[in-house]
VEXDOKE-489193 format. One record per residue (C-alpha): x, y, z; residue number from 1. Coordinates in Angstrom, 2 decimals. Layout:
c1->X&c2->Y&c3->Z&nr->NUM;
...
END
This chain:
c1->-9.15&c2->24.57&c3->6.81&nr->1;
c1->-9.52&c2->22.77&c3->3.66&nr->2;
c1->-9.19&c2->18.67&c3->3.29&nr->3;
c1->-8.50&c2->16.21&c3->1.18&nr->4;
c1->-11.60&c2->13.51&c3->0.21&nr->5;
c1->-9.49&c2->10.57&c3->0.00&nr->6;
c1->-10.82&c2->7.49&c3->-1.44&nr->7;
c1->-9.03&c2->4.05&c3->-1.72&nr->8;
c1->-10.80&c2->1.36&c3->-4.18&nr->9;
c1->-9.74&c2->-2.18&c3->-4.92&nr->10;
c1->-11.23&c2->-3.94&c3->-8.27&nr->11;
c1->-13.61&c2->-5.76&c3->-5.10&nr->12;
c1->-14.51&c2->-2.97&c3->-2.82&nr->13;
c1->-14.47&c2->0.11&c3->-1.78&nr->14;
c1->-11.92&c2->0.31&c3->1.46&nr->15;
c1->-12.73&c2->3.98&c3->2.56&nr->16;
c1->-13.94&c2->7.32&c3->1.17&nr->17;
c1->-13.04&c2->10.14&c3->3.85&nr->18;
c1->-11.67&c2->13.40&c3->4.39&nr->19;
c1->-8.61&c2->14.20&c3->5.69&nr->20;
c1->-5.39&c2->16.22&c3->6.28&nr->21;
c1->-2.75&c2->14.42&c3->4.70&nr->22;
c1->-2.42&c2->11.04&c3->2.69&nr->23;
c1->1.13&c2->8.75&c3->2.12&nr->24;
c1->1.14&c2->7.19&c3->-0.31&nr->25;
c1->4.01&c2->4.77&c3->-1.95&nr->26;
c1->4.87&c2->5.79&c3->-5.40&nr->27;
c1->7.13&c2->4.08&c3->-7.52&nr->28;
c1->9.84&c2->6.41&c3->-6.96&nr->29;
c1->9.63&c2->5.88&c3->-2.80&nr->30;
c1->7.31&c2->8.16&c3->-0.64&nr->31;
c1->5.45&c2->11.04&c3->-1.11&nr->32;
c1->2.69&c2->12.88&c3->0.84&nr->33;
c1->0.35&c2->14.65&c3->-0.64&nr->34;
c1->-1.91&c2->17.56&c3->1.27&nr->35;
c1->-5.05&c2->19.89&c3->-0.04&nr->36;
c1->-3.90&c2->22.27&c3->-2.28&nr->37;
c1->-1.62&c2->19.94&c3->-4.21&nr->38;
c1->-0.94&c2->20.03&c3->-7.64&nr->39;
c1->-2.72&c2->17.00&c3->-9.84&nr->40;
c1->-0.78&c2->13.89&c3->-11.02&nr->41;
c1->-0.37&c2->10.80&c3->-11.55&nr->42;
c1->1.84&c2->8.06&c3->-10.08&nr->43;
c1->2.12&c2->4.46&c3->-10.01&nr->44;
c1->1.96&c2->2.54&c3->-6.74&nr->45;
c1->4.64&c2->-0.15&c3->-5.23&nr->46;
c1->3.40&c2->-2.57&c3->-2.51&nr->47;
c1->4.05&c2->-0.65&c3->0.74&nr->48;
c1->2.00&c2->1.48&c3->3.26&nr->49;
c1->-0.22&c2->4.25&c3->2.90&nr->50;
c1->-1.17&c2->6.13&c3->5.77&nr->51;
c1->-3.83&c2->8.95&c3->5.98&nr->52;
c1->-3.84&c2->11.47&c3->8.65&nr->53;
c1->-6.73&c2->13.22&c3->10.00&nr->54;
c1->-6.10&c2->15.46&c3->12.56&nr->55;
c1->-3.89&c2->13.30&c3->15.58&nr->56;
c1->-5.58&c2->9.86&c3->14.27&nr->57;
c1->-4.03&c2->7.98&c3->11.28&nr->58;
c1->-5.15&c2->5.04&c3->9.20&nr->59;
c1->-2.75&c2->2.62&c3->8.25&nr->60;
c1->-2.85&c2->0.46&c3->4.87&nr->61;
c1->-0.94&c2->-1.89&c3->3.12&nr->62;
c1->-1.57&c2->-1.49&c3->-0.72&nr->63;
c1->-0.08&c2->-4.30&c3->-3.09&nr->64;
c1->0.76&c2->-1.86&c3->-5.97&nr->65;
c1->-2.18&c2->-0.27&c3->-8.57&nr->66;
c1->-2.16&c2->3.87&c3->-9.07&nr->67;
c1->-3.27&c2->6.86&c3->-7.11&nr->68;
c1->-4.38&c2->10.06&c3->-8.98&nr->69;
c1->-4.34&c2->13.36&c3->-6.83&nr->70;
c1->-5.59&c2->16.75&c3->-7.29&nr->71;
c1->-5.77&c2->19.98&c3->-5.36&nr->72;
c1->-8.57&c2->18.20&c3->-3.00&nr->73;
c1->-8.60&c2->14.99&c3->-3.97&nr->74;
c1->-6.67&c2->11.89&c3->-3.78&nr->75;
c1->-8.19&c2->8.88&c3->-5.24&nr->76;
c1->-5.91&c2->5.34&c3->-4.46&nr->77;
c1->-6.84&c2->2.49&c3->-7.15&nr->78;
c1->-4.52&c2->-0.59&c3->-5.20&nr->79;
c1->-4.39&c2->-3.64&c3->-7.36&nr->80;
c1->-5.21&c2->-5.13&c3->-3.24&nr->81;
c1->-5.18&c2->-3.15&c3->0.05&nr->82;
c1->-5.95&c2->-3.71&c3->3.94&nr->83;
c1->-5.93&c2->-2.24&c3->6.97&nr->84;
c1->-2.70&c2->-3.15&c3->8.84&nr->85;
c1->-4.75&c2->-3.92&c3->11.92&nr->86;
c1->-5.99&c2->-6.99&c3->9.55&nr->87;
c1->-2.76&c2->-8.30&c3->8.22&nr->88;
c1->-2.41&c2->-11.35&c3->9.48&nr->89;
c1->1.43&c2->-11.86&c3->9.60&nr->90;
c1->1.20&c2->-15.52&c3->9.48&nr->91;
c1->-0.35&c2->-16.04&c3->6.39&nr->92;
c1->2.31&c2->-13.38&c3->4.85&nr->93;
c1->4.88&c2->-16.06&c3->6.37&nr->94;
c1->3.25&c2->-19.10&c3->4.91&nr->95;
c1->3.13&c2->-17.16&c3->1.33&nr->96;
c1->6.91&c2->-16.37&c3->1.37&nr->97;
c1->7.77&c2->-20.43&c3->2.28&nr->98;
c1->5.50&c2->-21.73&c3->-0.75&nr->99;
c1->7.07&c2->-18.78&c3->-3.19&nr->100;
c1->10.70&c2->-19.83&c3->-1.77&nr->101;
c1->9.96&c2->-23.77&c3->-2.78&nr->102;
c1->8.72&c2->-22.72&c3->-6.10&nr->103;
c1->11.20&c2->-20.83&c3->-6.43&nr->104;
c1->13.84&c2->-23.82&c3->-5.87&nr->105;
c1->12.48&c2->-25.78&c3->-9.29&nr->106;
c1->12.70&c2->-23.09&c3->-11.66&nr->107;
c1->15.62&c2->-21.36&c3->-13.64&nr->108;
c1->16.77&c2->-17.70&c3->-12.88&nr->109;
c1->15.47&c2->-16.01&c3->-16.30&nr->110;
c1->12.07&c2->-17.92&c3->-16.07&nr->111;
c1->8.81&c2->-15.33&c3->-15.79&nr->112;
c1->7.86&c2->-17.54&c3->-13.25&nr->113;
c1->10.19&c2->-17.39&c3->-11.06&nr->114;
c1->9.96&c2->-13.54&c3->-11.54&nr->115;
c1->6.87&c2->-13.56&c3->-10.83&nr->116;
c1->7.49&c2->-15.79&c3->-7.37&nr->117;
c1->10.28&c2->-13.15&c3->-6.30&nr->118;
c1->7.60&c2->-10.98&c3->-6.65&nr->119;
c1->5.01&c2->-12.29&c3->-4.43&nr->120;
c1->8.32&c2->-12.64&c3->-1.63&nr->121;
c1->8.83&c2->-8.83&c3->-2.07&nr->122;
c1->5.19&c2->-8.34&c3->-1.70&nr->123;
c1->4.65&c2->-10.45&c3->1.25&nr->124;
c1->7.66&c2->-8.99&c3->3.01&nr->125;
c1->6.09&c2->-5.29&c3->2.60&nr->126;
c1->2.86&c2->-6.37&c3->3.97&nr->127;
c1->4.69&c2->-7.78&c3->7.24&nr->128;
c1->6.73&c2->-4.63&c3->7.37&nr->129;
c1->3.41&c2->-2.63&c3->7.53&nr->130;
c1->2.09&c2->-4.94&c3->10.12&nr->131;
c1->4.80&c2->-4.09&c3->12.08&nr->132;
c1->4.54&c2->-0.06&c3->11.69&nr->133;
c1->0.96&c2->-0.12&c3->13.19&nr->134;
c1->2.83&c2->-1.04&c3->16.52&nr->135;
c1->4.86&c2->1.85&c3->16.86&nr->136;
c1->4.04&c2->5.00&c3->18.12&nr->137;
c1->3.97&c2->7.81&c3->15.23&nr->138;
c1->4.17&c2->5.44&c3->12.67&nr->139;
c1->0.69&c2->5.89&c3->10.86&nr->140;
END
């Protein structure tokens, strides 16, 4: 049966180059999957999880946004930052979202900055979310 070589690359590292059956992936229009034979493109990726199946085992990821180019065998993930979610470590997620919050509190609505604080909330909150998945059974 044919499989996908899936490889997911932050500007620091490479996280993994494998093969598998099917990858996850979140696009900036919500969820897609992606398995061999499907057709290229290109999408944009939102902070969420990305799981990739192979066989009964999955691999569970957060990814903090970037871009993830598939072809009929590929799919190659370029996150902007990405983990396992065994490695999250939820309270450092926590501690983030508290010093965003009391930034947050000094500036004024339409400042970039405080855009860019709401941002690093939303993020946070994903990568806590996809802490939680790896706990439940199916969820990878």
């Amino acid at each position: 049966m044919a499989r996908l070589r899936v490889e997911v690359v932050t500007p620091e590292r490479r996280l993994a180059q494998l093969e598998a059956d099917e990858v996850i992936a979140p696009g900036a229009e919500g969820l897609f999957g992606v398995r061999p034979g499907h057709a290229p493109f290109l999408s944009l990726l939102q902070p969420g999880p990305l799981s990739i199946r192979e066989g009964a085992k999955s691999e569970l990821y957060f990814v903090a946004g970037g871009f993830v180019e598939v072809g009929a065998q590929n799919v190659r993930v370029l996150a902007d930052a990405a983990q396992l979610a065994k490695d999250i470590d939820v309270a450092t997620a926590k501690k983030r979202i508290g010093e965003a919050e009391e930034k947050l509190k000094g500036l004024e609505v339409t400042d970039a900055r405080a855009q860019a604080q709401r941002d690093v909330i939303a993020r946070e909150q994903k990568r806590i979310a996809v802490a939680a998945m790896k706990d439940r059974p199916g969820a990878a």
